[in-house]
Structures are given as C-alpha cells and as structure tokens.
C-alpha positions as CSV (number, residue, x, y, z in Angstrom):
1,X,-167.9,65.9,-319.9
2,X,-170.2,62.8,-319.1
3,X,-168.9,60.2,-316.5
4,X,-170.2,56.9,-316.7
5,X,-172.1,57.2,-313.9
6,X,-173.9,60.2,-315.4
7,X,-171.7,62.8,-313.5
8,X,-170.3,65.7,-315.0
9,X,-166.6,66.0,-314.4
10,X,-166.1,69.7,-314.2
11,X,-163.1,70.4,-313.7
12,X,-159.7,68.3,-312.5
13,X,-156.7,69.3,-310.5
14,X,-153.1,69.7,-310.8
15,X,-151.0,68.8,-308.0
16,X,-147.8,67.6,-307.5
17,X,-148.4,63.8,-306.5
18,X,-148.4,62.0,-309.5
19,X,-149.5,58.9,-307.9
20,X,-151.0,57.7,-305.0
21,X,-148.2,56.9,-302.9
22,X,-147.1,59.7,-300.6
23,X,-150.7,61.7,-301.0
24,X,-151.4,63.1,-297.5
25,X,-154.6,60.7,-296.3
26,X,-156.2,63.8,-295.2
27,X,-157.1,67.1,-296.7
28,X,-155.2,70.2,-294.4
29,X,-152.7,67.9,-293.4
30,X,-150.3,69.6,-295.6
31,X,-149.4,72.9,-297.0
32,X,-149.3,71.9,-300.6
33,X,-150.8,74.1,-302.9
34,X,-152.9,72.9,-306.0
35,X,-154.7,74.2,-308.9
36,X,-158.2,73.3,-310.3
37,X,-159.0,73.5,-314.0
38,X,-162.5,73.8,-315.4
39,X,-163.9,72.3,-318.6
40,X,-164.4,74.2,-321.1
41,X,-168.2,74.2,-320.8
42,X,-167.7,75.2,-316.8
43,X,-165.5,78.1,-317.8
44,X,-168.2,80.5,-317.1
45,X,-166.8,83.6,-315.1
46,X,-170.1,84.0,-313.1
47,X,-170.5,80.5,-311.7
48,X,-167.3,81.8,-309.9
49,X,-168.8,85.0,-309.1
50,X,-168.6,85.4,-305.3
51,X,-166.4,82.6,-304.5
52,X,-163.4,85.0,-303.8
53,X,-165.6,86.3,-300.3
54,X,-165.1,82.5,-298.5
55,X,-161.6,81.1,-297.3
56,X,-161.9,77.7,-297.8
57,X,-163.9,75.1,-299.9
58,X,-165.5,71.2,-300.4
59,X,-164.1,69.4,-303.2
60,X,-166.5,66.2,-304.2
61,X,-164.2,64.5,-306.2
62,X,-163.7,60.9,-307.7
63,X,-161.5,58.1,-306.5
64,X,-160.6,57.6,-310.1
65,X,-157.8,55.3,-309.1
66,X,-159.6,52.7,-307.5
67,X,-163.1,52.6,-309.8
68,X,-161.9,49.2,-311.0
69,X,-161.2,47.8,-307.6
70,X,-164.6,47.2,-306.0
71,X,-165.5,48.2,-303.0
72,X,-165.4,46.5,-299.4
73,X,-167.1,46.0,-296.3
74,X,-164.1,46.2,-294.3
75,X,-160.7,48.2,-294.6
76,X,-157.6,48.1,-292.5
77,X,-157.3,52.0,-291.9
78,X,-153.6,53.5,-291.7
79,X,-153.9,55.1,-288.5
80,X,-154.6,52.1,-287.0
81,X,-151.4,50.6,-288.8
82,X,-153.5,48.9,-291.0
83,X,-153.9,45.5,-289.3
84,X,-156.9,46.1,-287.6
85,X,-160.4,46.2,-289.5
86,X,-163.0,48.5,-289.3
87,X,-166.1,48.9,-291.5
88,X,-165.8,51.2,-294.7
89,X,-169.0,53.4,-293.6
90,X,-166.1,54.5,-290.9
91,X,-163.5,55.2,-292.0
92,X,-163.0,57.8,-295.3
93,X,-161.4,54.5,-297.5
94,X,-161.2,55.1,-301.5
95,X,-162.6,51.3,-301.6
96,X,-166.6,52.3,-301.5
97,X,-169.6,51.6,-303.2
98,X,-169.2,55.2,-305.3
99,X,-165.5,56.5,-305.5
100,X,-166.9,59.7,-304.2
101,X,-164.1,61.8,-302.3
102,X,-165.0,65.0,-300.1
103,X,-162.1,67.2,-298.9
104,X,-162.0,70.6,-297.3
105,X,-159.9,73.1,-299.0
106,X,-158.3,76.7,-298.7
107,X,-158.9,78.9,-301.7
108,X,-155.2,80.9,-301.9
109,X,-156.5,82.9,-305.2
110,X,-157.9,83.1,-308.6
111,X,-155.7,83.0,-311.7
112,X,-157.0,84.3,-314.8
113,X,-155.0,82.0,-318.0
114,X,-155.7,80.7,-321.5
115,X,-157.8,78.2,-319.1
116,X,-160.5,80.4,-317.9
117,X,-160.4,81.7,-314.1
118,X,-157.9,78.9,-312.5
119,X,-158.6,78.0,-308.4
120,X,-155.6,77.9,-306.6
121,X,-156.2,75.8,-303.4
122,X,-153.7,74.4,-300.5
123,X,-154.2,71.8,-298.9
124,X,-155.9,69.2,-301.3
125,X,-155.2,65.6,-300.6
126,X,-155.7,64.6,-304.2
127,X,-153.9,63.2,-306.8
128,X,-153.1,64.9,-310.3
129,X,-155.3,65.3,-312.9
130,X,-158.1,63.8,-310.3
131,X,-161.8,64.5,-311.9
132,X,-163.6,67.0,-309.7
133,X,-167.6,66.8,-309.9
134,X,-168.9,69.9,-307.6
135,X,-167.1,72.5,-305.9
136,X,-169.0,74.4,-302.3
137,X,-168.5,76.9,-299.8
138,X,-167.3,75.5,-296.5
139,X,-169.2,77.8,-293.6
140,X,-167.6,77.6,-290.6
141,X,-171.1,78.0,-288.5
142,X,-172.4,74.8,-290.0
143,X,-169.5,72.8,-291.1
144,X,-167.5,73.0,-288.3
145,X,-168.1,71.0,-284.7
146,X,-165.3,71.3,-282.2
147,X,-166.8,69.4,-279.9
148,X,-167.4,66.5,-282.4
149,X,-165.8,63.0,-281.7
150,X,-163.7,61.2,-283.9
151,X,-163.8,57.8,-283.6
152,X,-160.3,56.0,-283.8
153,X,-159.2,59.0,-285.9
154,X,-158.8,61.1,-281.8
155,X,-156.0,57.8,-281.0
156,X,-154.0,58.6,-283.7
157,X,-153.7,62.0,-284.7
158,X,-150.6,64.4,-284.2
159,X,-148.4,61.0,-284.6
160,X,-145.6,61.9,-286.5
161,X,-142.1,60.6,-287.7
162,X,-138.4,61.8,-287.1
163,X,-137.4,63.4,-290.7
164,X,-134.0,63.0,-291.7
165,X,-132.6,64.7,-294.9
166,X,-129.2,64.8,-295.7
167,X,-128.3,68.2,-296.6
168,X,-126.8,67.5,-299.7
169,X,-130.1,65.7,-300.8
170,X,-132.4,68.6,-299.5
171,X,-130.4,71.0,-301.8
172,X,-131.8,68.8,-305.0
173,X,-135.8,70.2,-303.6
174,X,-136.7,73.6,-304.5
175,X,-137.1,76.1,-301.5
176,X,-140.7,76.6,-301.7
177,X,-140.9,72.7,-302.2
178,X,-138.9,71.8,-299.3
179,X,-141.1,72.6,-296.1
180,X,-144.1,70.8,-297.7
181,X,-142.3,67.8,-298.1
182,X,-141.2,68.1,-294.7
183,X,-145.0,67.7,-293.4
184,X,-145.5,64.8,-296.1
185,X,-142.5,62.7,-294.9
186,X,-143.5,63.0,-291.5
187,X,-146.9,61.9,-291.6
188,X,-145.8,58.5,-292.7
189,X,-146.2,57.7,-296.2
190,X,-145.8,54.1,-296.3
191,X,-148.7,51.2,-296.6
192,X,-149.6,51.1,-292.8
193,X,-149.1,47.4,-292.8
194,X,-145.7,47.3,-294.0
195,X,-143.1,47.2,-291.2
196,X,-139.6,46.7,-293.1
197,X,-136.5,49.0,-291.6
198,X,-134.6,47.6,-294.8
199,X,-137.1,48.9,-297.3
200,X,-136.6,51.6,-299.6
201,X,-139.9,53.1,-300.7
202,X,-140.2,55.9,-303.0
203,X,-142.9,58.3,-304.3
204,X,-143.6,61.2,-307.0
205,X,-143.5,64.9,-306.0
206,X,-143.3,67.6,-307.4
207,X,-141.1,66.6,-310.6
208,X,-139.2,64.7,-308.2
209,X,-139.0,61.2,-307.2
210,X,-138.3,60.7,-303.0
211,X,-136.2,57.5,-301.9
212,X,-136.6,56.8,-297.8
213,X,-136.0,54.2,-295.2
214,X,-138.2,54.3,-291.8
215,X,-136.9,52.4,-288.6
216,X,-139.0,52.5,-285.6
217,X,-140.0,56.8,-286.0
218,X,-137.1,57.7,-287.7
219,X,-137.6,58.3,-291.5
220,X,-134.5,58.8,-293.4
221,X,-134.2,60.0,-296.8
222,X,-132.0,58.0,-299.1
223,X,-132.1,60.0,-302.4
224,X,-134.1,62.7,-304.7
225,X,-134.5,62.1,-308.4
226,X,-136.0,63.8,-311.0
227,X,-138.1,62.0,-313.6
228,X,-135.5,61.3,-315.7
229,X,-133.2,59.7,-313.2
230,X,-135.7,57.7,-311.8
C-alpha cells in the first residue's frame, strides 16, 4: 500500500484510543496493550521470523492526524504546560516537516488469526488504525543511555495527578481496563494550556467514553459512557 509520500504502509494498529485526546504523549507511559496488523502483502511468516527472541520494539509510524496541519518551528510542549515555546527539532511534537512518529514498544506475543501472524504490543502511544511504515529490534546495548540528559523532559517527568473515580463509575470499566486507565488519568490528559476547574473534558477508550474535571492536581471523574450513550 503506496503512501503519497512513496512509503509503504505496512501494517496499522489497533488500540483503544479512538482519537487523539487522552493518548499517553509518550510510548511506556502506560500499560495498554495493542495489536499491529500487517497488509496483506507484508503477511509473510518469515519477515517475522526471529522477532519472538527481543522484548521490545521501534515503531516508525505516521502522524496521520496532523498531515494536513503543517508543520512549525515552534511548539508549546505539554510538560511545560504548554505556554512556553521551544523549537520543534526538541521536543517529539506531531507538527513536523514529515509526520514521522518513533516509539519504543514491548512485544507481549504473536497471535496467529485470519490476519496473518498479529503483534501484540503494550505500551504504544498511538492512536487506532494509525499507519505503521517499519517495525525494528530495540537493543538495549545501543539504544539505551542512562546517563543521557533530557532536556526540559528531566523537569517534568514523574508529575502526576490525584485520580478520583467514584466507585459506582469504576464498576462501568472492565477489570483488565481499569488499572490502565488509572495510569492514563493521571498523567494529565488535557491540552497543557487549558486551565479550567469548571471544564468537563472527555476522551475515547476502550469502547468507552471518559467524562473528568481537574482542579489544581486533583482529577475527578464525572461519568463513563459507552459509544452509544455518548
């Protein structure tokens, strides 16, 4: 399958965020877990063969979301609450030159179905149906640099909200759903430059649709949905 900008798409991902709102903005910064779905031309057992001996993977993927926006110089990153600028070549903003996405993966399994051999990853920070162009090992003796330092990223990581669910609301999540969400909600899902403790924001997960509130680092659930009530 031929991308317009001569890519080949090949293969896209199911996940449970059906939209960009409420996607954690970093790869490993949640637990959900994700399947990837070859085309039909890729569905070729021994371009797998191997894969099953690493633990974790790089996913080059397109920002197929914001293609039609442009790109910009400048972008007001979230963990700096979005009202300070920095320059796009440092910080990991959709909004570049090529919507091309890179996010680190664990491999959880290999499915065989109707589909060919199915990935089953945790961890992907990526919208459904997202088009995935090449799929690596990640090797931790060159990928890996724990000494490396992180810009503006070191200030704000580990900064997380006060969840609260009502327990009548948290009974509308499936189990296995229900820590996952957990680690979404308090990471902060709203635009960073929106400050409003009367706002109710809502995302898609999972089937479900999430109402919530935040005042000061308190995030309060307001209500679940499923699609058809929302």
């Amino acid at each position: 399958m031929k991308d317009i900008v001569g890519f080949e798409i090949i293969a896209h991902i199911h996940s449970d965020f059906p939209s960009k709102f409420g996607i954690p903005r970093q790869s490993s910064l949640s637990g959900n877990v994700a399947r990837i779905v070859f085309e039909k031309e890729y569905r070729v057992e021994d371009a797998l063969r191997g894969i099953e001996g690493y633990s974790h993977l790089w996913l080059i993927w397109k920002f197929s979301e914001c293609e039609k926006e442009g790109w910009s110089p400048t972008v007001r990153p979230p963990r700096l609450g979005g009202n300070k600028r920095m320059g796009v070549f440092a910080t990991r903003s959709p909004y570049r030159p090529n919507p091309i996405g890179l996010s680190s993966v664990e491999l959880v399994g290999i499915e065989k179905t109707a589909e060919g051999s199915v990935l089953v990853v945790r961890g992907a920070d990526l919208m459904d149906k997202t088009p995935i162009y090449d799929i690596k090992p990640y090797l931790s003796f060159t990928d890996s640099h724990p000494d490396a330092k992180c810009g503006f990223a070191d200030e704000s990581f580990g900064k997380t909200l006060e969840v609260v669910f009502p327990p009548e609301l948290l009974e509308k999540v499936p189990c296995e759903k229900r820590n996952i969400l957990f680690e979404i909600l308090s990471q902060d899902p709203r635009p960073a430059y929106i400050e409003d403790a009367e706002r109710i924001y809502g995302f898609g997960f999972a089937g479900m649709e999430i109402k919530f509130k935040v005042e000061k680092n308190v995030l309060a659930v307001v209500d679940v949905l499923n699609n058809r009530e929302a």
